[in-house]
N, C-alpha and C positions, 0 to 999 in steps of 0.2 A: 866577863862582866861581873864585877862584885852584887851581893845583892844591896840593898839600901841600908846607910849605917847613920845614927843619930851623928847629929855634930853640932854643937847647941842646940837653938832652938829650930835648926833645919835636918831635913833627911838628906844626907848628901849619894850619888852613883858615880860611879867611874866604869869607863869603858875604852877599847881600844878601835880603832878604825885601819883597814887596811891601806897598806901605803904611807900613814904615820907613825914617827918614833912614839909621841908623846902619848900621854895616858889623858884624855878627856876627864872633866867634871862639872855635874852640876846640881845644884841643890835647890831645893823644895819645901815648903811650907808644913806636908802634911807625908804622912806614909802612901797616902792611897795614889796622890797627885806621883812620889817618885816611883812605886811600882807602875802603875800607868806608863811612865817615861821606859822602863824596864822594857814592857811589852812591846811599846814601841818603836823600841831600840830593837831587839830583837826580830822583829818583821822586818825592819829595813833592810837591817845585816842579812837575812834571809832576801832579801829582792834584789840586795846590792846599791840602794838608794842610800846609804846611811853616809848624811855629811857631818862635816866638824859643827861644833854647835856657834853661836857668836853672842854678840854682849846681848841682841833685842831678847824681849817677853817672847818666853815659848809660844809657838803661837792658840797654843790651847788654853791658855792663859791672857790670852791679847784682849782686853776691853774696845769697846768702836771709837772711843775715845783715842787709845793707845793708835790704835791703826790708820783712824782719819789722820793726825800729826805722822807718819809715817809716808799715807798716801800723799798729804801735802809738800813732805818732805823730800820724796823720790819719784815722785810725779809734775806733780803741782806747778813747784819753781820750776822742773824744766820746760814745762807743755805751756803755762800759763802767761798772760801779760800779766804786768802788774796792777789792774784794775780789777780785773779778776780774781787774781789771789788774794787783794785786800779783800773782796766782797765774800769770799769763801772763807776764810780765817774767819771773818766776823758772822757768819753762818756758824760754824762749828763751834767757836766759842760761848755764841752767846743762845744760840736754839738747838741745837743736834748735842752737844756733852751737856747739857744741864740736865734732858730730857733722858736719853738713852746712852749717855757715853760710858756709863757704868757698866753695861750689860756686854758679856763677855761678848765677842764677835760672831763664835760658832752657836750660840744661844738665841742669839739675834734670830727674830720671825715676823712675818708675814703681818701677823695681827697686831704687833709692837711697833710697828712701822704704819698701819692705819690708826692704831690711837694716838704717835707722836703729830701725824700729816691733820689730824682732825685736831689737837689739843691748840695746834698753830693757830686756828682760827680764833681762839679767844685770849692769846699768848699777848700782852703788852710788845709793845712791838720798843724795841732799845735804841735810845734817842742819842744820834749820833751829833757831835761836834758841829752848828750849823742849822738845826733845825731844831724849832720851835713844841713840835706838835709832841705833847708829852702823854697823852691820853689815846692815842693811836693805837689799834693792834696793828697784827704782821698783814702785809699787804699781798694781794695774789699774787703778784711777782714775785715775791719772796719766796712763796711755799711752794712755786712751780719750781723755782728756781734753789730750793735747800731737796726737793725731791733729783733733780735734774744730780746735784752736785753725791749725793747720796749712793741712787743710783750707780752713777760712773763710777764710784768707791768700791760699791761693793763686787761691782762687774771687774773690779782688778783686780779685790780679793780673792775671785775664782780664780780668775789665771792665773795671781801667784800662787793657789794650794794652799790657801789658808782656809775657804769653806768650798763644800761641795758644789753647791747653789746658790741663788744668788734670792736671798728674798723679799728682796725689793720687784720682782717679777711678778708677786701674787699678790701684793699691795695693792689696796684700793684709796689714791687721794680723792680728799672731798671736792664734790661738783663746786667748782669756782666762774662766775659769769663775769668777767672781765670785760671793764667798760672800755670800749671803745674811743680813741682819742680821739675829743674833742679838738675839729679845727674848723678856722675859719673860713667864709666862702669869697670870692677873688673879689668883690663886693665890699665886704668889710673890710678887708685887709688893706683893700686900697685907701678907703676911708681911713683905718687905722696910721699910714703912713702921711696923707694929706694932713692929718691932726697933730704926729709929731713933734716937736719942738725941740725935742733933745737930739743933734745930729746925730752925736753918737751911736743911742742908742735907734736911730732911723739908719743908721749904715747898716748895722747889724743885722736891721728885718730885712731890707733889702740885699745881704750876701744871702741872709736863709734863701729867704723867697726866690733872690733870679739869678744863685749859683748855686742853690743846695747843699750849702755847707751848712757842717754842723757846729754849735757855740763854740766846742775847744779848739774848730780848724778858723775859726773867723777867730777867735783870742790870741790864737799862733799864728796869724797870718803876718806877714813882714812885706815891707814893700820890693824890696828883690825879688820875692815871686810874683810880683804885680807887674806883669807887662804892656804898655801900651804901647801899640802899635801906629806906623805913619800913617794906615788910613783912617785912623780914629777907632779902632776897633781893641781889642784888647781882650788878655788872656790869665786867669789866676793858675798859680802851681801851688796844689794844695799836696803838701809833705811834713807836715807836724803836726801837732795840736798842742794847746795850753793845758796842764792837766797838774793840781797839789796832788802830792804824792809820798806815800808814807815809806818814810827812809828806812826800814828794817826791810822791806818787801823790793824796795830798788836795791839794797843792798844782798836779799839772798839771790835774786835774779842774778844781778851782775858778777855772784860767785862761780853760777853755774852756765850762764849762755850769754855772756858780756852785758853790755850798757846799752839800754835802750832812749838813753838820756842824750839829746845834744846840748842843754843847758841847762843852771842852774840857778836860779835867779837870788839875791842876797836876800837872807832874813829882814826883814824890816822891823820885828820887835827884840824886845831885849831878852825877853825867856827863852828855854830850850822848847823846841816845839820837834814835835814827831814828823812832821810833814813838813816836804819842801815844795815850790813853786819850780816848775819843768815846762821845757820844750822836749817834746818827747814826739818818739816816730808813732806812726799811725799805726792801731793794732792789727791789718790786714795789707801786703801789700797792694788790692784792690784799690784799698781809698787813697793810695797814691795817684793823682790824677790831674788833669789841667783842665778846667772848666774855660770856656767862652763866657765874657763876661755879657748882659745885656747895655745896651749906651745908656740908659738911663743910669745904670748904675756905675756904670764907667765917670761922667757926670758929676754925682754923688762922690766918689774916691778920689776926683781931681781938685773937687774944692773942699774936700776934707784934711788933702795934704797942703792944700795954701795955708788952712786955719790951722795944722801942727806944726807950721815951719814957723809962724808966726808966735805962736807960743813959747818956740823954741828959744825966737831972739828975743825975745820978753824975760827969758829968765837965763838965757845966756850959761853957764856954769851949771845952772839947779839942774837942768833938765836931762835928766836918764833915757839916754837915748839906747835904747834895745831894737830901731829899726822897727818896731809893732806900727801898724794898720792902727789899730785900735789901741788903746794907751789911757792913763788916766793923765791929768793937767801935767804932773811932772814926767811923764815918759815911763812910769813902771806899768806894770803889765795891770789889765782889768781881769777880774775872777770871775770866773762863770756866776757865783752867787750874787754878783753886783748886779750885773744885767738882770738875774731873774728877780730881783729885787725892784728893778725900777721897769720893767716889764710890765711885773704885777700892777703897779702903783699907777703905771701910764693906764692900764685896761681899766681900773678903778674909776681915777677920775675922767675919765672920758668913757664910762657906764658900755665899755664894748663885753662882747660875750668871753667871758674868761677862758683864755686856753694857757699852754703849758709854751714857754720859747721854743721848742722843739715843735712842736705842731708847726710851725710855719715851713719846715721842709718837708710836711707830710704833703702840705698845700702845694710846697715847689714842686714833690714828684707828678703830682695829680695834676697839677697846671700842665705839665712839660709833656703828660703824655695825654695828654687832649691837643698839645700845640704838634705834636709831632705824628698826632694819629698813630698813638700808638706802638709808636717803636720803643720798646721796650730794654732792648742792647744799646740804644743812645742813652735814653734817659738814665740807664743802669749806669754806663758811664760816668753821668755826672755826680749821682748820689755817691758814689765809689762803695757799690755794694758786691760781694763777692757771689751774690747769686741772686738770678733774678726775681726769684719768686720773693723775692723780700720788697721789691717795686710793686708786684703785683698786688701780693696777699698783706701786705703792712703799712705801705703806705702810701699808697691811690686810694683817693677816696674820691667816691663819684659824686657829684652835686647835682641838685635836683632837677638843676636847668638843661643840663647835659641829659639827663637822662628822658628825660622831655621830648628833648630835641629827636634823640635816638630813638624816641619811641614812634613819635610824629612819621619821621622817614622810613621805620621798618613797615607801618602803618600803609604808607605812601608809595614804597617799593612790592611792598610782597601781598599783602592783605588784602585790599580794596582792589575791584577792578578797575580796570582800564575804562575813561573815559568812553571811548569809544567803543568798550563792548570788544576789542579784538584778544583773544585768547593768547595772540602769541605772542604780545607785548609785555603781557602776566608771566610765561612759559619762560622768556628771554631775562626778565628781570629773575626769576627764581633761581635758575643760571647760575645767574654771576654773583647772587647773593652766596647757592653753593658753594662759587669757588672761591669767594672770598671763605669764609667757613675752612674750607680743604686749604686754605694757603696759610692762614690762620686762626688755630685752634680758640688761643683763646676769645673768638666770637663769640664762640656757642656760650661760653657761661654768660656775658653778657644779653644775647637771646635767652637763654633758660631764664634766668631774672627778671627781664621783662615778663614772659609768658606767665610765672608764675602771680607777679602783680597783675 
């Protein structure tokens, strides 16, 4: 190995590796930066580790910058759907390289990583395409979710041997008390549906509410997966959702693990736009699933299709028939923003308590497992969650009246004696309270809850 020779304004080394003809080179900014490469040459050749070099940043030289577009690059696209990848790009571009992308990677610490996770709380939060609120900072979801994305970054950087440790380990993020989704109790919502006048948007509460779908699976839904059946009964196959989708991010997916695209719906304006309108598969095979529809809302879907056929032959030609459940007057597909547009505007002028459209399947799972007492692998079913603690701990929410009820009866079963003073009618009911308990665990946190009110 030569030692280090000027060669304009770089140090340039050359070295040989065993098992190749050619003669390695690489050059350097500084003397110290190529003797360093020297020593480090020279251990390897001593360990037997020493590979040919390639085009990337040395990695002692690699900024977190350099490396997140790397990790995105050879991780990212292949592991990621495409929702994700947009949300993490626009992570890294707009919060994680402004703040730390400069600092080398191996430099990177423990304490730069609590002032980036703490500086996010008063960070302007970067107003996306679509939304109004220009005076927002970054939201807890955000900073849970740019620490989550971090993290896994830099836990790859160990295993590739780019840093020893990982110091997002010793990172302290700020206490975040994240509010609880507001939803409605089976009371309002009913009420909310009785006040409807928009079908449309009254079909739509009623897929959240008595299938548990979510907006982009009721936006994609088609009526070929609508099955009714000859005893009046009926079944949805929920296999897509409606979802814009930004074409650089469909396009590097589909170079690396094909198309997750089954269609493409046509531009509707005249400019170039980044994003396109998709039926696209669902991001978990889980949420592939067929729900049982309720008859009311079978109902509901039958003279929904009387008033789209009707429209149909009203405009003869005009009408863009994509087969969509839900459709706007000419047949192109409706965008998640619309409904929550006139969501909002219905809950306004009818003064109900403001939630979010997605709350209404937090109400669906929570209705379903009071109606099923508690079966948790049906309900799981329907939500198409790939695991169930996500039924349990995210979206069952217990209402006041239920808890009432349960308390009344643990009151009535286990607590107060027995009318008559017999001991062994208190003994026999303890029992079977036990073995419900031993049949199913999660009772007890239910009892702990109580106890502790």
């Amino acid at each position: 190995m030569t030692t280090p020779r000027k060669k304009g304004n770089k140090w340039e080394i050359s070295y040989r590796i065993k098992g190749y003809n050619k003669t390695f080179a690489e050059r350097y900014e500084t003397l110290e930066e190529a003797n360093l490469r020297c020593a480090e040459i020279a251990l390897e050749k001593k360990r037997g580790t020493l590979k040919p070099p390639d085009s990337r940043t040395p990695v002692r030289l690699l900024t977190v910058a350099q490396f997140m577009d790397e990790y995105v690059r050879e991780y990212g696209v292949t592991h990621w759907g495409d929702s994700y990848l947009s949300a993490n790009r626009h992570r890294i571009e707009h919060y994680i390289n402004p703040a730390i992308g400069s600092i080398l990677l191996r430099d990177l610490t423990a304490k730069q990583l609590d002032r980036f996770y703490h500086s996010l709380l008063t960070t302007k939060a970067v107003v996306l395409p679509g939304h109004t609120n220009t005076e927002a900072t970054v939201g807890a979801s955000v900073i849970e979710k740019t620490h989550t994305l971090l993290h896994s970054a830099l836990q790859k950087a160990v295993t590739w041997g780019y840093i020893p440790t990982n110091p997002d380990d010793a990172s302290t993020r700020p206490k975040i008390n994240g509010n609880q989704r507001e939803v409605w109790t089976p009371e309002i919502a009913q009420r909310a549906l009785m006040l409807c006048e928009d079908e449309t948007l009254r079909l739509c509460m009623m897929l959240s509410i008595g299938c548990s779908m979510r907006i982009g699976e009721i936006l994609g839904l088609t009526w070929s997966n609508v099955i009714f059946h000859e005893d009046g009964s009926g079944t949805i196959r929920i296999t897509q959702t409606l979802k814009r989708c930004d074409k650089k991010t469909l396009e590097d997916i589909a170079a690396t693990k094909g198309s997750e695209i089954f269609f493409r719906f046509p531009q509707q304006i005249a400019r170039e736009c980044k994003t396109v309108l998709t039926l696209k598969s669902l991001k978990t095979t889980s949420s592939n699933r067929s729900v049982a529809i309720p008859s009311t809302v079978i109902k509901e879907l039958l003279q929904h299709r009387e008033l789209q056929n009707t429209r149909k032959e009203e405009l003869h030609g005009a009408y863009e028939d994509y087969d969509l459940v839900i459709a706007l007057d000419n047949g192109m597909p409706m965008e998640e923003r619309m409904v929550a547009k006139a969501f909002k505007s219905f809950i306004k002028e009818n003064d109900l308590p403001e939630v979010v459209f997605h709350s209404l399947r937090h109400l669906s799972t929570s209705l379903k497992l009071v109606a099923s007492n508690g079966d948790i692998k049906a309900v799981q079913g329907d939500t198409g969650h790939a695991q169930a603690r996500m039924v349990t701990e995210v979206y069952a929410h217990t209402f006041d009246g239920n808890r009432r009820e349960i308390a009344n009866k643990l009151d009535h079963l286990f607590f107060s004696p027995s009318a008559d003073g017999k001991g062994e009618e208190k003994t026999d009911l303890k029992e079977k309270l036990l073995l419900a308990v031993t049949k199913r665990p999660e009772l007890l946190q239910v009892l702990t809850a109580l106890t502790e009110e």
